[in-house]
Each structure stands twice: as structure tokens, then as C-alpha cells.
N, C-alpha and C positions, 0 to 999 in steps of 0.2 A: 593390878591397876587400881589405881585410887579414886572415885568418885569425888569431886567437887560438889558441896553443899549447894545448891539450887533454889531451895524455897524459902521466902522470909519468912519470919515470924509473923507479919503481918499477913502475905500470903495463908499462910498457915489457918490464922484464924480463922482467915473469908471462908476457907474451905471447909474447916470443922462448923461454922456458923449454919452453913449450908448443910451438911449432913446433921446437923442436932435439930436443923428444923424441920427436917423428914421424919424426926423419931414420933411423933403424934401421930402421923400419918400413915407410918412404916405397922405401928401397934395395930391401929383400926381397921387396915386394911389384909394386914396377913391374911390368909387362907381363906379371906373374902372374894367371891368373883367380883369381879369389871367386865360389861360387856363393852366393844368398844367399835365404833363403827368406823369403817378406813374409805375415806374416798376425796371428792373434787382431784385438785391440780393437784396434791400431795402423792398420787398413786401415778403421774407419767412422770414426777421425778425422781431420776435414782438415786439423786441425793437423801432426797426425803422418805425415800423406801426405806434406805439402808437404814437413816437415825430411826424413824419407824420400827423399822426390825428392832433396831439394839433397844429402846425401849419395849416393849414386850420382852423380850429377853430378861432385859433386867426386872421387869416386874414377877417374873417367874422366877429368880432368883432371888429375889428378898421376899417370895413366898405369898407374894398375892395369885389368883388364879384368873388370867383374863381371858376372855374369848372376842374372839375377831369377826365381826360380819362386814363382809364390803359389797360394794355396786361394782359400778363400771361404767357410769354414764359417756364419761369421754373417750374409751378405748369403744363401747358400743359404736358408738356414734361414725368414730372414724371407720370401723370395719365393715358399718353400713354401708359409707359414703365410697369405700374402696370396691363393695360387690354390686354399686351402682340402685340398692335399695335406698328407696324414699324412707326420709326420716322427718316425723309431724308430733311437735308438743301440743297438749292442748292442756290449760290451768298448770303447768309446771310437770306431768307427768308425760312419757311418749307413747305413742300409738303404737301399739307393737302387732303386726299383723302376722299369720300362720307363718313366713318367710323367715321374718324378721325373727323371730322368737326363736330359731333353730341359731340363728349368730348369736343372741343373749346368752345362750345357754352354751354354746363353742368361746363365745367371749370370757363368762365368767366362770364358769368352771373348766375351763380346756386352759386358759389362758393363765391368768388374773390370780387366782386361784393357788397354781402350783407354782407362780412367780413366786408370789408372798411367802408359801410355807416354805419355799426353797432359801428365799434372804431370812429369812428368823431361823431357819437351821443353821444358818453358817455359825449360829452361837451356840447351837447342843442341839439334839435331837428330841424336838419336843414336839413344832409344829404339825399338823396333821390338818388334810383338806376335807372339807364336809359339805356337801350340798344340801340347801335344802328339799330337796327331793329324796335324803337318803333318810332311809329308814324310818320317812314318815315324821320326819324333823318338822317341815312345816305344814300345815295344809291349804290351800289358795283359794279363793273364789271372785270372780271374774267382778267386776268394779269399773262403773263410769266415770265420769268425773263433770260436775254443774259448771259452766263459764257463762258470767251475765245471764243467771238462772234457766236456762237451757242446759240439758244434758249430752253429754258425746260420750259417745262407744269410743272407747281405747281399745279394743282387739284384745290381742293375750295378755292382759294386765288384770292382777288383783291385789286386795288386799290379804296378809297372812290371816286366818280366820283359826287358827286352831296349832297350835304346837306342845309337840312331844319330845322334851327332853334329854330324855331319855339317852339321847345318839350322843349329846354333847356330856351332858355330866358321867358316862361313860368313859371318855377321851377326859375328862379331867381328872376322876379316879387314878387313871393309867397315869396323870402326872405329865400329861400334851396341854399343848393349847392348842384348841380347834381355832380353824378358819373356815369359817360358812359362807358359801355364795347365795346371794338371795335371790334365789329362782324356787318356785313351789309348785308340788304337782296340783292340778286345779280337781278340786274333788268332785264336780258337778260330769265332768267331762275324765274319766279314768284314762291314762295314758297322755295325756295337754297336760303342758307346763304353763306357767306362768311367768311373766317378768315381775315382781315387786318392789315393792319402794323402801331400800336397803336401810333407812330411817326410822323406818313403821315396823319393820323386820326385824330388826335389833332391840327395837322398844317391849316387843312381843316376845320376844327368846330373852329379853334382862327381867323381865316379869317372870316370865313361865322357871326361869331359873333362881328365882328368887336374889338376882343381882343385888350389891348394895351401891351399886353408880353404873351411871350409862353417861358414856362420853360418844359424843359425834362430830369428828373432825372435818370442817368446812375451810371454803375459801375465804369466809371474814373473819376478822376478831370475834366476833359475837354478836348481842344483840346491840341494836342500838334503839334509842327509845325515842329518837326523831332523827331519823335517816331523812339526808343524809349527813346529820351534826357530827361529825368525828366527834365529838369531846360526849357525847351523850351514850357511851358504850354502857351496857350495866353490867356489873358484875354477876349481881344476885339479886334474886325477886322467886317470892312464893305463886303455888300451880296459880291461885286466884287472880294474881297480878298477871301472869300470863293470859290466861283465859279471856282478861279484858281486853289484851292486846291484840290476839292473835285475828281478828277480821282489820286491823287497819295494817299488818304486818304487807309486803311484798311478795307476792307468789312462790316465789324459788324459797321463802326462809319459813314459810307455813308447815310443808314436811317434819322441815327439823324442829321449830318448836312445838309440834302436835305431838313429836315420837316423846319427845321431851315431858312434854303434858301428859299422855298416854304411861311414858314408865311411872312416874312420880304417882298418876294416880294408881298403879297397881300394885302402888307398894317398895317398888324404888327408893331407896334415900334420898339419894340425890342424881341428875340429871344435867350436862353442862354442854354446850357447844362451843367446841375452840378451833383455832385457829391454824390448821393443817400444815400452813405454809409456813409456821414457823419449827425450825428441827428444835425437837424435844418437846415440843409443847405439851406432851401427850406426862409428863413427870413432872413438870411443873408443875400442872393442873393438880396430880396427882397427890406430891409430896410439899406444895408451899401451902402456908397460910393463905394467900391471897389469891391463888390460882391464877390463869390468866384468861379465862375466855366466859360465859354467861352461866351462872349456873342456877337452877333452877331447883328448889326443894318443898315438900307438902305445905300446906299452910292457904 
């Protein structure tokens, strides 16, 4: 049977254009880790799982080395609301009490977890699931939180205070890409877990790994430098430019640009927050010159 020619030459080009402008990126980044953080609205669609997936795949196939940490805010929340458990934010973090903490941790590692490493298998047998609870990956310590300079007890909530390696750079030796859920045993209290802030999480595990980018995939484009001006999006801005921002910023986007702040000054290259909802965005970011979502680097 004969094949009919199909591509223009114009065609052609667009698409060689597009792969030659990966090659800077493809060189810098080989056999570099990426830590990458997967959550909002991106992780209930399965649309956005699968491209999800197939990016990670492909980044493991042109030989970068990523690792995955997610949440679960909205899969939390509804499995709360389904066992008839109260659910209470306070400053953008939730109140997790002894109950609640036992579905955090049914939610993100039971669930959430072996979804994901399940769809990035469907491309090769790479993924592999990790808690951090395992093997001492992360260590937790229980964390209030100030609102209108008053303090609240959140319950089983901390910040990660201490992580070991170790578990992940293991699994990437082996040529996996881990996927971490971010629950940490609380080291004050032996055998209590912790819920953590999958933002703060990642930021800490792309340091301790000596990452050279921490991406964190949200529900907006990025930053914007007078919300709510659509046309005010920034691309790029040095840790100091952040630092000045981050008290006039809006509660829910503080996490992300502090994880942001946090990797960058541990040593991080670069640190970006993009836009979830768009499929692929996670290789854009990765392989264009102009990336598409905030990125944030030392300075």
C-alpha cells in the first residue's frame, strides 16, 4: 500500500523550529533532576493526568531525571465531606484533627498516589510510589499558623523540618521516577503523621536533592504583579523581587511563592509556577525559551 505525503514543507519546518528550540534546553537539563509538584484542578482531570503522565515520560526519555510530589487538597476535602468530617482553613492551610489525618493519609497514599504512578506506567515501567513517611524521607513538626496576628492550632499539620534523601535518589539510581505523597511522620510524637504543605515539601526535597528547577503546577497562569490586572502576569523576577512581594500577595498564592523563595534560596537554579490547567504546560516551561508561567531565579 502506498502512503500519500501528508506534511508541508511549511508544516515541516514549524515542527523542526520547535524541536531545535528544545536543544539548549534538552543539553542543560539531561541527567539533571526536576522536582515537580502535581496538584489543584489538574489532578481530578483525566485529561490532564494522562498529558501529565506522557510529559514525565517524556522527560525521562530524553534523560532528565524528575521527581513528583503531590497533595490532594480537593480529593481531601471531598472524601472529608463524604465521611461527614468537618473541614476548617485557617490562613490557607486546613485544620487536620486525629480523624481527619487518618483520610489524608488513605487519601494520598492509598489513593492519589497509585493513580499516578499507574498512568506514567502506561508509558514504561519507571514510576514508583513513595511516602514521605518512608524510610525516613521526610521528618514533620507540628506548625500553627498567625491570622490577623493571632495564632491557631491546626491539629496534625507541620512543616517538613528535616529530609533524607536518600529513599529518592535510590529510586532514581534504579532509573524510576519517584512519586512522593506529602504526609510526614511528626518526630515530636513517634508513630503521628502529619499532613504538609505539598509546596513547602517539594521545595525541601529540590534542595535536599540538590534539584536544578522546582516547578509547581497551580490553577493560574502565574504570578501577577497587580491581581486582578490579567495583562500584569510576570514572567520572571529575581528571590529579592519576590521577597518584596510576598506580604501584599493573596493567601492561597503565599505557599507557592514562599516554596519558590525557599528552593531558590537553597540553592535551586530556578523555581517557576505554571499553569496546570493547561496540557503540557509542564514542557513548555521546560524546553521553550520563554516558558509559560512565573519563574523565579537567585538574585
Amino acid at each position: 500500500m502506498t502512503d500519500i505525503q501528508q506534511t508541508t514543507p511549511e508544516e515541516a519546518a514549524v515542527k523542526a523550529g520547535v524541536l531545535i528550540e528544545s536543544l539548549p534546553w534538552l543539553k542543560r537539563f539531561s541527567d539533571q533532576i526536576i522536582v515537580i509538584k502535581f496538584g489543584g484542578n489538574a489532578m481530578i482531570s483525566d485529561e490532564l493526568q494522562d498529558a501529565f503522565a506522557e510529559d514525565i515520560a517524556y522527560l525521562r526519555f530524553v534523560g532528565v531525571k524528575p521527581v513528583v510530589v503531590h497533595g490532594g487538597g480537593p480529593q481531601i476535602s471531598k472524601m472529608l465531606d463524604r465521611l461527614s468530617i468537618p473541614s476548617e482553613f485557617k490562613g490557607g492551610y486546613r485544620v487536620t484533627s486525629a480523624e481527619a489525618i487518618s483520610v489524608v493519609r488513605m487519601v494520598l497514599t492509598g489513593q492519589i498516589n497509585p493513580q499516578l504512578v499507574s498512568r506514567i506506567n502506561t508509558h514504561g515501567p519507571f514510576a514508583s510510589g513513595l511516602s514521605g513517611e518512608d524510610a525516613g524521607l521526610f521528618g514533620g513538626r507540628r506548625r500553627g499558623v498567625h491570622v490577623d496576628g493571632v495564632e491557631h492550632d491546626l491539629g496534625n499539620v507541620g512543616d517538613v523540618v528535616a529530609v533524607d534523601p536518600q529513599p529518592v535518589l535510590d529510586q532514581l539510581a534504579a532509573g524510576r521516577i519517584p512519586v512522593v505523597s506529602s504526609i510526614a511522620p511528626d518526630l515530636d510524637n513517634p508513630g503521628q503523621s502529619l499532613n504538609v504543605n505539598a509546596d513547602a515539601a517539594a521545595a525541601s526535597l529540590a534542595v535536599a536533592l540538590g534539584a536544578t528547577k522546582l516547578i509547581i503546577l497551580t490553577d493560574v497562569p502565574g504570578l501577577y504583579a497587580d491581581w486582578p490586572d490579567r495583562s500584569s502576569l510576570v514572567s520572571h523576577l529575581t528571590a529579592t523581587d519576590l521577597r518584596a512581594m510576598l506580604p501584599t500577595l493573596e493567601s492561597g498564592m503565599i505557599p507557592k511563592m514562599q516554596a519558590c523563595l525557599d528552593a531558590v534560596d537553597g540553592g535551586v537554579d530556578t523555581a517557576a509556577i505554571i499553569d496546570g490547567r493547561q496540557p503540557h504546560s509542564l514542557l513548555v516551561e521546560i524546553f521553550t525559551e520563554q516558558g509559560i508561567g512565573t519563574e523565579v531565579v537567585a538574585g
